[in-house]
C-alpha positions as CSV (number, residue, x, y, z in Angstrom):
1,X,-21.4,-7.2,5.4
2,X,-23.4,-4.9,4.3
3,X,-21.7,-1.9,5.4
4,X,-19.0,-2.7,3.2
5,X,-21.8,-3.0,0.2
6,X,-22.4,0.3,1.2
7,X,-18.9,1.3,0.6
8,X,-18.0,0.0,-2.1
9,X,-21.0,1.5,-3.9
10,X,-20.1,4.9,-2.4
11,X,-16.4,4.8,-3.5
12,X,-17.0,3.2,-7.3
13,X,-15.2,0.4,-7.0
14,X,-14.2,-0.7,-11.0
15,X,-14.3,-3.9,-11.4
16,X,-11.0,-4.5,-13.7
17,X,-8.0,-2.7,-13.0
18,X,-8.0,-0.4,-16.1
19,X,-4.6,1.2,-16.3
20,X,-1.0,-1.5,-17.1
21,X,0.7,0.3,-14.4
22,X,0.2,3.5,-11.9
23,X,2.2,6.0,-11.0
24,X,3.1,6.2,-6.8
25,X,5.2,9.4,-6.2
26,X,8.3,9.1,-8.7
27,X,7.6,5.3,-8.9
28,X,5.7,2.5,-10.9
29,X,3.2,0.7,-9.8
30,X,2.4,-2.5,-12.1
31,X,-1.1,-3.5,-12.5
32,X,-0.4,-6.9,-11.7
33,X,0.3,-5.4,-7.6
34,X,-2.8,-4.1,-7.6
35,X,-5.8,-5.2,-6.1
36,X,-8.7,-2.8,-6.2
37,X,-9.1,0.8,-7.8
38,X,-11.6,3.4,-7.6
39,X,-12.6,6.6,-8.5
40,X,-10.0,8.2,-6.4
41,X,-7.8,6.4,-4.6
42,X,-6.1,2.6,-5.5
43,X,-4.5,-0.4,-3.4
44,X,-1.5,-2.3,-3.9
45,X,0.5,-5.0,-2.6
46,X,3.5,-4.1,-0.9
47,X,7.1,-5.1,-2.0
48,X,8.7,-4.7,1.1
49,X,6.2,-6.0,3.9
50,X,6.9,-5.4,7.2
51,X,4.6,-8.3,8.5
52,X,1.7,-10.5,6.1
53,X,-0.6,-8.5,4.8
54,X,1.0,-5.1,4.4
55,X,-0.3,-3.2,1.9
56,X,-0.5,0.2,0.9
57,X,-3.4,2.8,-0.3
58,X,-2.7,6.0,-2.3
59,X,-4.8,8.4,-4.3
60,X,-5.4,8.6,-8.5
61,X,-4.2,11.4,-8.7
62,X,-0.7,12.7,-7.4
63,X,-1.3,14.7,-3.8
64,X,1.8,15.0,-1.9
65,X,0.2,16.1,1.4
66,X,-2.8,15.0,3.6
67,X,-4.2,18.6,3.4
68,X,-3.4,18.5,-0.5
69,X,-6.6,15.7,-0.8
70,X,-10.0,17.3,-1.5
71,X,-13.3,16.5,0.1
72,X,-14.5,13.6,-2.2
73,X,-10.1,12.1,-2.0
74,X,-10.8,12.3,2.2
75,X,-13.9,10.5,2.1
76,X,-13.0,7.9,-0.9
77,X,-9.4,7.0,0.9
78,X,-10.5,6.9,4.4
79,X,-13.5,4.5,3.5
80,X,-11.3,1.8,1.5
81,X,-9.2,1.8,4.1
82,X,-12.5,1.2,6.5
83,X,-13.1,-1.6,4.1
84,X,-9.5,-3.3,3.3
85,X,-9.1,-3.5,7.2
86,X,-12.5,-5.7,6.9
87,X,-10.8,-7.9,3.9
88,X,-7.4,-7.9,5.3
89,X,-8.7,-9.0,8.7
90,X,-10.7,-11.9,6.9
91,X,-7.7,-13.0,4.7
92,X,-4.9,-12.6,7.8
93,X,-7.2,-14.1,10.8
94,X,-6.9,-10.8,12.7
95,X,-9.1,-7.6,14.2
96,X,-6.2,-5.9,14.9
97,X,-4.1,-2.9,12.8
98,X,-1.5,-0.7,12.6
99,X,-2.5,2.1,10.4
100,X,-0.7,4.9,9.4
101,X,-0.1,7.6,7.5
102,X,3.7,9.4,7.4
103,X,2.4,13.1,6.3
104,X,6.0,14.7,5.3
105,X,9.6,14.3,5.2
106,X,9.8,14.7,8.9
107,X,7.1,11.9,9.8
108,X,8.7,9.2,7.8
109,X,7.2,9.5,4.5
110,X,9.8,8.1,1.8
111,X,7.5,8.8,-1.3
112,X,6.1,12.0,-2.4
113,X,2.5,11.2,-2.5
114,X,-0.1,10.9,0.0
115,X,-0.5,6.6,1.4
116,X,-1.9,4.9,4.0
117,X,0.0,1.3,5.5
118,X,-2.6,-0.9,6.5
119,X,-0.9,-3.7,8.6
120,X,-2.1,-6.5,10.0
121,X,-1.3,-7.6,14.0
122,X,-1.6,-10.2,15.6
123,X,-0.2,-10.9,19.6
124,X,3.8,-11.3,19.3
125,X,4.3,-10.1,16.2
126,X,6.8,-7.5,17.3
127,X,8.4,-7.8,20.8
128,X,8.3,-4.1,21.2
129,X,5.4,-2.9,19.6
130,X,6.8,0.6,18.7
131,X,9.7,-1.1,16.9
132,X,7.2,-1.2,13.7
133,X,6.7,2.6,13.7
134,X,10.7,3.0,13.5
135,X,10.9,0.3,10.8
136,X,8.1,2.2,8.9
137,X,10.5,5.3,8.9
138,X,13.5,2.7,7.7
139,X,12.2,0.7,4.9
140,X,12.7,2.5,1.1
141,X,9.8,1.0,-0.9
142,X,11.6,2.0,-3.8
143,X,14.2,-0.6,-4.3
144,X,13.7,-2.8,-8.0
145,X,10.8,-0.1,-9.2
146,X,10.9,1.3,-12.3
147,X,10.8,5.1,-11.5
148,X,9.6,7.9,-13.7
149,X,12.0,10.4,-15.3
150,X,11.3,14.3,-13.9
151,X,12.6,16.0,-17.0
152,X,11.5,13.0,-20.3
153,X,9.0,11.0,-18.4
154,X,10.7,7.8,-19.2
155,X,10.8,4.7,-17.0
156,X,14.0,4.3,-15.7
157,X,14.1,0.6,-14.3
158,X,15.7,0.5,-10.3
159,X,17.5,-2.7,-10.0
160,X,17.0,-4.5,-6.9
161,X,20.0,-4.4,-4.0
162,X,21.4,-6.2,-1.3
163,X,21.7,-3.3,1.0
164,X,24.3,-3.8,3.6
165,X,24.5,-0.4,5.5
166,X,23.4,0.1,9.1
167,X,20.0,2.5,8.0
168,X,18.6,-0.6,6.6
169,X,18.9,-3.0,9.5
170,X,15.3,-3.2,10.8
171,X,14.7,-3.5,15.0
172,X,13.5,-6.9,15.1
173,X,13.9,-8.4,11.7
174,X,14.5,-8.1,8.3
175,X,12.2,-8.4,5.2
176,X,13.2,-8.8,1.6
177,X,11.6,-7.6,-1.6
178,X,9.5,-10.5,-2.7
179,X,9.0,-11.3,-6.6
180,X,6.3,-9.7,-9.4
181,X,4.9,-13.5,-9.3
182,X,4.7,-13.4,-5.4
183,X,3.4,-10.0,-4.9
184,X,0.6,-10.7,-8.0
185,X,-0.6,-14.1,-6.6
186,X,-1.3,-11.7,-3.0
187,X,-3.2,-9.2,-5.3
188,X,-5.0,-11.6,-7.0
189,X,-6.0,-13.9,-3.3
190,X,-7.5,-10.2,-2.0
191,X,-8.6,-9.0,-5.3
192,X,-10.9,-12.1,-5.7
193,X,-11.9,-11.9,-2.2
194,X,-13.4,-8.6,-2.6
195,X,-14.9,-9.7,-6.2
196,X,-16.7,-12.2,-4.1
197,X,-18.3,-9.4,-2.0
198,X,-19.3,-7.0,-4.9
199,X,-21.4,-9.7,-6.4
């Protein structure tokens, strides 16, 4: 436990989420998804989970690339996502993760800024364990986010979709986009759990 003490001083952890919503790539990001910020780098909730506990980790500011993130973004994402694996595994019963970053268009990554899936495992989840790396390159998290404008900088509200075509069948199951009340009451479980370790 107090390793993670150690982190969280080291990273600035703020204790209120101060911004009403966050900008991920062209999308938004409401502060009710979110569940810890700091001085670099912020976690959310994840609208389209592939298993319990999937969330995601991206930087303050908007880097694109892995080599785009500066010396104090490396350290600062690399050790909340040290720690979340810690809270994640507490909250979801589990030691095990699938962690991964999708640097560029080629590797899977759907949004243009810099994130890290922290996914809890547990034995069975997926009958072919690879099959969750080919979902990851499947899944568009974008689907009912508001999105932000290139040329006014407007929010431009996404509606949600019941996507029918073959690129969205997953290998082993499909996931739906959950609700702002279900993906808040998630934030706010692991938000409060890591509340009770800052004090």
């Amino acid at each position: 436990m107090e390793k993670y003490k150690k982190i969280l001083e080291r990273i600035l952890v703020n204790k209120n989420i101060p911004c009403k919503r966050y900008e991920f790539g062209s999308y938004e990001i409401d502060k009710r998804e979110i569940f810890i910020t700091t001085s670099h780098s912020y976690g959310f909730v994840n609208n389209k989970p592939l298993l319990p506990g999937h969330i995601l980790l991206t930087t303050q500011k908007k880097k694109k690339k892995y080599n785009d993130l500066d010396m104090d973004e490396i350290i600062d994402i690399h050790l909340l996502s040290n720690f979340m694996c810690y809270v994640m595994g507490q909250l979801f019963n589990t030691d095990n993760f699938s962690i991964a970053i999708q640097d560029g268009e080629y590797a899977g990554q759907t949004v243009d800024q810099l994130h890290i899936h922290i996914i809890p495992r547990i034995k069975g989840d997926y009958k072919n364990n690879d099959n969750i790396y080919k979902d990851l390159n499947k899944i568009d998290w974008g689907y009912g986010r508001n999105i932000i404008c290139n040329s006014c900088n407007s929010s431009i509200h996404v509606n949600l979709q019941n996507i029918h075509d073959d690129n969205f069948k997953l290998e082993e199951f499909n996931c739906s986009i959950r609700s702002m009340e279900e993906m808040e009451k998630e934030a706010t479980m692991i938000k409060s759990f890591i509340d009770n370790i800052i004090l």
